[in-house]
N, C-alpha and C positions, 0 to 999 in steps of 0.2 A: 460588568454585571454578572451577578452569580448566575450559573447556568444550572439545572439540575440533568443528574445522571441519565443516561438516553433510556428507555423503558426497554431497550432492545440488547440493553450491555451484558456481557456474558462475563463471570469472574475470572482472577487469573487463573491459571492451572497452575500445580507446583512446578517450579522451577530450580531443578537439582544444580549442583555446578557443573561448571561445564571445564574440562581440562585445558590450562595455557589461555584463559581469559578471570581477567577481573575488573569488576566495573563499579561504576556509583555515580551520585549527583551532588549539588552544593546550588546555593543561590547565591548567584553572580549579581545581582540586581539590576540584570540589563532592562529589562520591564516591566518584570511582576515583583510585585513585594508578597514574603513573607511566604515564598512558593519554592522550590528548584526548577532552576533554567538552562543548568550545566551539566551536561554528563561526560563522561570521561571511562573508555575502555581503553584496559591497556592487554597486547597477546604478547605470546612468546616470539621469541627468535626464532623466525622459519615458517611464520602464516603464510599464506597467501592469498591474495584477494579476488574478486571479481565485482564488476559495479554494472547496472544500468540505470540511466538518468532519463531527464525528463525531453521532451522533443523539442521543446519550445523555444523560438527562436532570440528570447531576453532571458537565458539560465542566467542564477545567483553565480558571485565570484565562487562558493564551494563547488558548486556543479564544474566550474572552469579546472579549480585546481583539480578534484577527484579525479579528472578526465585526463590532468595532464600525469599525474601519477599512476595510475591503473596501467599502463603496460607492464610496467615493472614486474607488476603481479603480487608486491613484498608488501607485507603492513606489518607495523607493530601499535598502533595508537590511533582510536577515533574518537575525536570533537566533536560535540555536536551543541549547539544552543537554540534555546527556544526564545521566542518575544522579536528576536530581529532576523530578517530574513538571509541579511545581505545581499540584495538585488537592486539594482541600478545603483548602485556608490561608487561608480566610476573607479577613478585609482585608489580612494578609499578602502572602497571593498576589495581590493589585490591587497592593500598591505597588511588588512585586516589577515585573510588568509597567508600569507608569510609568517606574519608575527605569530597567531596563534600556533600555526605549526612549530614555527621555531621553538617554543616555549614548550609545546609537549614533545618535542623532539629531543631539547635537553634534559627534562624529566625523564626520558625512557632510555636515552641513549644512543639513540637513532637517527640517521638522517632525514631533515623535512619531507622527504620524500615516500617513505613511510609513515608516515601520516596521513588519516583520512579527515574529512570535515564535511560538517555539513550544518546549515540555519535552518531555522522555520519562523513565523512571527512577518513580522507588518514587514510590507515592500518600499524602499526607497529611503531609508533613514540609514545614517551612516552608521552602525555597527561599533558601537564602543568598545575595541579589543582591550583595552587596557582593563575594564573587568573584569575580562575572561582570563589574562595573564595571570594575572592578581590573583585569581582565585583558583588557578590551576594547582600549583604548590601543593595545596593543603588537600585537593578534592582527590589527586595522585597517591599522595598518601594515605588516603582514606581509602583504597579501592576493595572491593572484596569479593571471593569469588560468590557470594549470593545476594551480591546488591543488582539482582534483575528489577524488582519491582521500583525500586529506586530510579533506575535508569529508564524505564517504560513513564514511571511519571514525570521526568526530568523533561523529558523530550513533548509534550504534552504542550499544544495551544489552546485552542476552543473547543479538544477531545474534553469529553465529561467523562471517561473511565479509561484507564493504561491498559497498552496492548499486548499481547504474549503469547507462544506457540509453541511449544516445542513435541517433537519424537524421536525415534532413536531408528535405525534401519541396519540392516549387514551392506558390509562390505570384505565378500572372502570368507564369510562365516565368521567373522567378529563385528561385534555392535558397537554404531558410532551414535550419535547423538549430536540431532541440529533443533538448535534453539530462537528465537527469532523476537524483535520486539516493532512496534510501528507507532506511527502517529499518523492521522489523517481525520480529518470532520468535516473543511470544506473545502473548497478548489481544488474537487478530485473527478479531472475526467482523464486519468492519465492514460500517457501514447506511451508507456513505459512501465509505469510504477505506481504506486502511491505516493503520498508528500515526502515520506523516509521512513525504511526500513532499511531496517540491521540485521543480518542472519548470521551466527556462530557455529563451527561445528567442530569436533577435536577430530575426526577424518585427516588423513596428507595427503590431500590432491591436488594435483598441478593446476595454477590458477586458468590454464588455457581448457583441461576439461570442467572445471567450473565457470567458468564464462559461458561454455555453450548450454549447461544444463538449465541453469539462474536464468538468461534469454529467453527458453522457449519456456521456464514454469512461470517467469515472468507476463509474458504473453497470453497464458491461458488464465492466469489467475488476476490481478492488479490490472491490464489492460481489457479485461472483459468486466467492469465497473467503475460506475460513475453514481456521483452525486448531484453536481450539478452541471454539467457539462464543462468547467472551463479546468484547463490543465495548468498547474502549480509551476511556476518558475524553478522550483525548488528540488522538484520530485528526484528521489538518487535510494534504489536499491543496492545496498553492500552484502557482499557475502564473503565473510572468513574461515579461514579453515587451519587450527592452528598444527592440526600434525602429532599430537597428544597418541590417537589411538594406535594400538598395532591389527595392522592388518594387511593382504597382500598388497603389493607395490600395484597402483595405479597409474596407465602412462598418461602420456599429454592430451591422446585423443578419449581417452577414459574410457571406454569400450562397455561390454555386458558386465563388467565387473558393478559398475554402476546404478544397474537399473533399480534395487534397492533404495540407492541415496538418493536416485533420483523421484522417486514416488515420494517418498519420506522429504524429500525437500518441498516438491508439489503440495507438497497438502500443509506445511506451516503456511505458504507462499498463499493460497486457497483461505486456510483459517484466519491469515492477518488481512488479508483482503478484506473480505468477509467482515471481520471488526469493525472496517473503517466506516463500511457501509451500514452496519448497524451502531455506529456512531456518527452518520450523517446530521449535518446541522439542522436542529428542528425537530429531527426523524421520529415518524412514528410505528412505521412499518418497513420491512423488510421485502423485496420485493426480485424476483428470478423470473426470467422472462428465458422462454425454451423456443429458438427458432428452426423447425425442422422443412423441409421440401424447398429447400432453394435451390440455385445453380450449383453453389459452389459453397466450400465451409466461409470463407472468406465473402462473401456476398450475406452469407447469413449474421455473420458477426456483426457486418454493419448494418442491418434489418432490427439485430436485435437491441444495437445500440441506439440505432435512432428512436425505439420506441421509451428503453431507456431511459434518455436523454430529453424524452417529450415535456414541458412543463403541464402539456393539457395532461397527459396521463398520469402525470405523478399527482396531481392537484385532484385529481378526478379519484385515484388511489386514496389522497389523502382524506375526502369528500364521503369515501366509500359509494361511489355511484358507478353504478355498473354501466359503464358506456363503453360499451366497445368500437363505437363507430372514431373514437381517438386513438384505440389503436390501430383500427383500420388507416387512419391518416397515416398515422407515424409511420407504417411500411409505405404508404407511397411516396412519401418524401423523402424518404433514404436514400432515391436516384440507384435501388436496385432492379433487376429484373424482377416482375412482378405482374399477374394479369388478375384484376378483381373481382372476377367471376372463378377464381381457383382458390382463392384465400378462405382460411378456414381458423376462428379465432375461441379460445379459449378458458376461462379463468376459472381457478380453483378446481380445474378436472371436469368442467360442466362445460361441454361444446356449445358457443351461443348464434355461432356463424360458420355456415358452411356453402364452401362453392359460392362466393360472395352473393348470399343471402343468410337472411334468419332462419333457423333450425326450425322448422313446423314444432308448434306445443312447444318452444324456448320458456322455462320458467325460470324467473331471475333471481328468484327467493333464494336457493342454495347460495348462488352466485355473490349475493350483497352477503349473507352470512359468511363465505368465505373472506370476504374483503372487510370486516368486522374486526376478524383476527388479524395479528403481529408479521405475520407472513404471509403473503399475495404469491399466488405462480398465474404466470401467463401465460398462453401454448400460440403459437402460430405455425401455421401449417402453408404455405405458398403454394403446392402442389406443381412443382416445376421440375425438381432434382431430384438429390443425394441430399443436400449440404444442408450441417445441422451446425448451431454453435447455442451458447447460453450466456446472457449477459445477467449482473446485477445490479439495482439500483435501491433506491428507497421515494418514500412519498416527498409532496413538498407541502410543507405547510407554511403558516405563518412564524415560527419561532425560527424558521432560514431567514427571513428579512430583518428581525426583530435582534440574532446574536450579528449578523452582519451587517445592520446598520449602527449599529454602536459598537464594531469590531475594534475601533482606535480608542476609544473612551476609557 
C-alpha cells in the first residue's frame, strides 16, 4: 500500500564524498517492483570496522555472520538488501550469507571475511541469494562516490523518507568527516541500535578505539528510543573508518585525541536516531520525555522508557488529551524507585503535577496547545536523586495498525 511521507520528515542534508568509500543501489527484485533493494559500498584497503547489533535472542543469519567477522576489525565491502530479512531460514540463511559474501568478495578482491552484510524486510522467508548474486556485477560497477541518497533509499522498507547525517570534527587539528545513513519505521525498541545503520569516516582509527566510542554513542543515542516497544531481529550498527585523512596517529585506546570525533560521531548517531523516530509508523508527533530526580542515571533511563514505551501515552499523545495521570502510571510500572507523593509531571514546560498532586490553579489550556504541535516534551521530576536521562518516542495512531497489518501484502 502506498504510504505517504511522515509530516515529521526532515530533508537530506548535502552529502559531500567521503575519501576511500563508494557506494549505490540496483533493484534486485527480491520484493519490491520497480523500487531499489540492493545497495552496495565498497572502501579501500585498510578500513576498519566496529559493529553493534541487536540483543535479541532469534538475530538474522547477517547479524551472525557480522558478529563472526568483526574481530578482525578489516572491511572492504557492505551488503545490504531490503524486502527479506533473513531471519529464521535455518541453514538457508547461512548459505545465503556465504554466497552473497563470497560474490562481493570476488568483486572487491577480498576475502569473505571482509565483508559486511546485513537484511531488512519480512521475517522467515528464505532469502533468494541468487538475485542478489546476479545483480551484484553490474550494481559494483556502478558505484560512485556520491551515490549516498541512492544508498539511504536502497535500504528503505516501510521508511516514507531516506535517512542521512553527516559532520566533520578534528582530530590533531586536521578535519575528518563522518557520514552516516539509517533505515528504521517500525520494530524499533532497540537494546542496541536501530534496524540498520551505516556510518563512514575517512579518519585511521584502530577498530578497537572505534568499538568503544560507537558502544557508548550508541547507548545514549538509538538505545534511548523507541517506537513501538518490540526490538528488530535485525538491528546491526557499522562503523567504517577508511584511513583517507591525514592526521596524528591514533592508538588502540584512542585517548583525548578523540574527543572531537567522538562528539561529532554523537550527534550523527543522535540525528539518525532521531530520524527513525520521526519516521515512526503512523507517526504524527515527535515526542522527548526528560526524566530528572531519580536514584540513579540508569534507574532514570528506564522511568523514561517505560513511559515511552506506554501505549496509553502515546494514544493519549496522539488523541492530544492532556492526561497525565498515564504518565503517572507509566513511572510506577517501570519497577523503579519511586514514591507518589514526590512525583512531579510536566508537558510542554506547564508543571501540572506536583508532589503527587495537582498544581493549585493547573490550567490545561497551554498544555493541550502544546500537544497540538509536531513536538511534545515531557518533564518528570521523582524527587529522589541525582539521576537524569531522556528518552524519545512518538504518538501511536491508527496508520501503526493500518501499514502493519497489510505489512506482507
Amino acid at each position: 500500500m502506498a504510504i505517504a511521507v511522515s509530516p515529521l520528515a526532515v530533508p537530506l542534508p548535502e552529502l559531500p564524498p567521503l575519501a576511500g568509500v563508494r557506494l549505490g543501489a540496483a533493484a534486485a527484485g527480491i520484493r519490491y517492483k520497480n523500487r531499489t533493494d540492493l545497495v552496495m559500498a565498497e572502501m579501500d584497503a585498510g578500513t576498519t570496522a566496529a559493529g553493534v547489533f541487536t540483543s535479541s535472542k532469534c538475530p538474522g543469519a547477517p547479524v551472525d555472520w557480522c558478529r563472526a567477522v568483526l574481530p578482525a576489525g578489516k572491511a572492504r565491502a557492505l551488503v545490504v538488501n531490503a524486502g527479506n530479512a533473513n531471519v529464521f531460514t535455518g541453514r538457508a540463511g547461512l548459505e545465503a550469507t556465504k554466497a552473497t559474501a563470497g560474490a562481493a568478495a570476488d568483486l572487491v578482491g577480498c576475502s569473505p571475511k571482509q565483508i559486511f552484510l546485513a537484511s531488512t524486510g519480512v521475517i522467515g522467508e528464505v532469502l533468494p541469494h541468487e538475485k542478489l548474486t546476479t545483480a551484484l556485477p553490474a550494481l559494483h560497477a556502478a558505484l560512485r562516490e556520491d551515490g549516498w541518497e541512492e544508498a539511504a533509499r536502497g535500504i528503505m522498507t516501510t521508511d516514507t523518507f531516506p535517512k542521512a547525517s553527516t559532520r566533520t570534527a578534528e582530530i590533531g587539528g586536521a578535519e575528518v568527516r563522518i557520514t552516516g545513513i539509517a533505515k528504521g519505521s517500525g520494530m524499533i525498541a532497540p537494546d542496541m541500535a536501530t534496524m540498520l545503520c551505516f556510518i563512514f569516516t575517512d579518519a585511521k582509527i584502530p577498530a578497537t578505539a572505534m568499538q568503544q566510542r560507537l558502544a557508548k554513542g550508541v547507548d545514549a543515542s538509538f538505545n534511548c528510543t523507541t517506537v513501538d516497544s518490540d526490538t528488530s531481529t535485525s538491528d546491526t550498527v557499522l562503523l567504517f573508518a577508511t584511513g583517507k585523512a591525514r592526521h596524528p596517529r591514533v592508538s588502540a585506546e584512542g585517548g583525548a585525541v578523540l574527543k572531537d570525533f567522538a562528539r561529532a560521531l554523537n550527534e550523527v548517531l543522535l540525528d539518525l536516531a532521531l530520524q527513525v523516530i520521526r519516521d515512526g509508523e503512523g507517526a504524527g508527533k515527535l515526542v522527548r520525555i526528560d526524566v530528572s530526580g531519580a536514584v540513579s542515571a540508569k534507574s532514570a533511563k528506564r522511568v523514561a522508557m517505560s513511559i515511552a514505551n506506554s501505549p496509553l501515552v502515546k494514544t493519549a499523545i496522539a488523541g492530544e488529551d492532556a492526561n497525565w495521570g498515564r504518565i503517572v502510571m507509566a513511572v510506577g510500572k517501570a519497577g523503579e524507585p519511586a514514591d507518589r507523593d514526590r512525583v512531579s509531571v510536566a508537558v510542554g514546560g506547564v508543571w501540572m503535577a506536583r508532589d503527587g498532586g495537582v498544581v493549585p490553579g493547573y490550567d490545561e489550556a497551554p498544555v493541550v496547545a502544546h500537544m497540538k504541535g509536531r513536538e511534545v516534551e515531557i518533564a518528570v521530576d521523582l524527587g529522589l536523586g541525582r539521576g537524569r536521562a531522556t528518552a524519545w518516542t512518538c504518538d501511536l495512531t491508527h496508520g501503526y495498525i493500518d501499514i502493519n497489518g497489510s505489512y506482507r501484502s
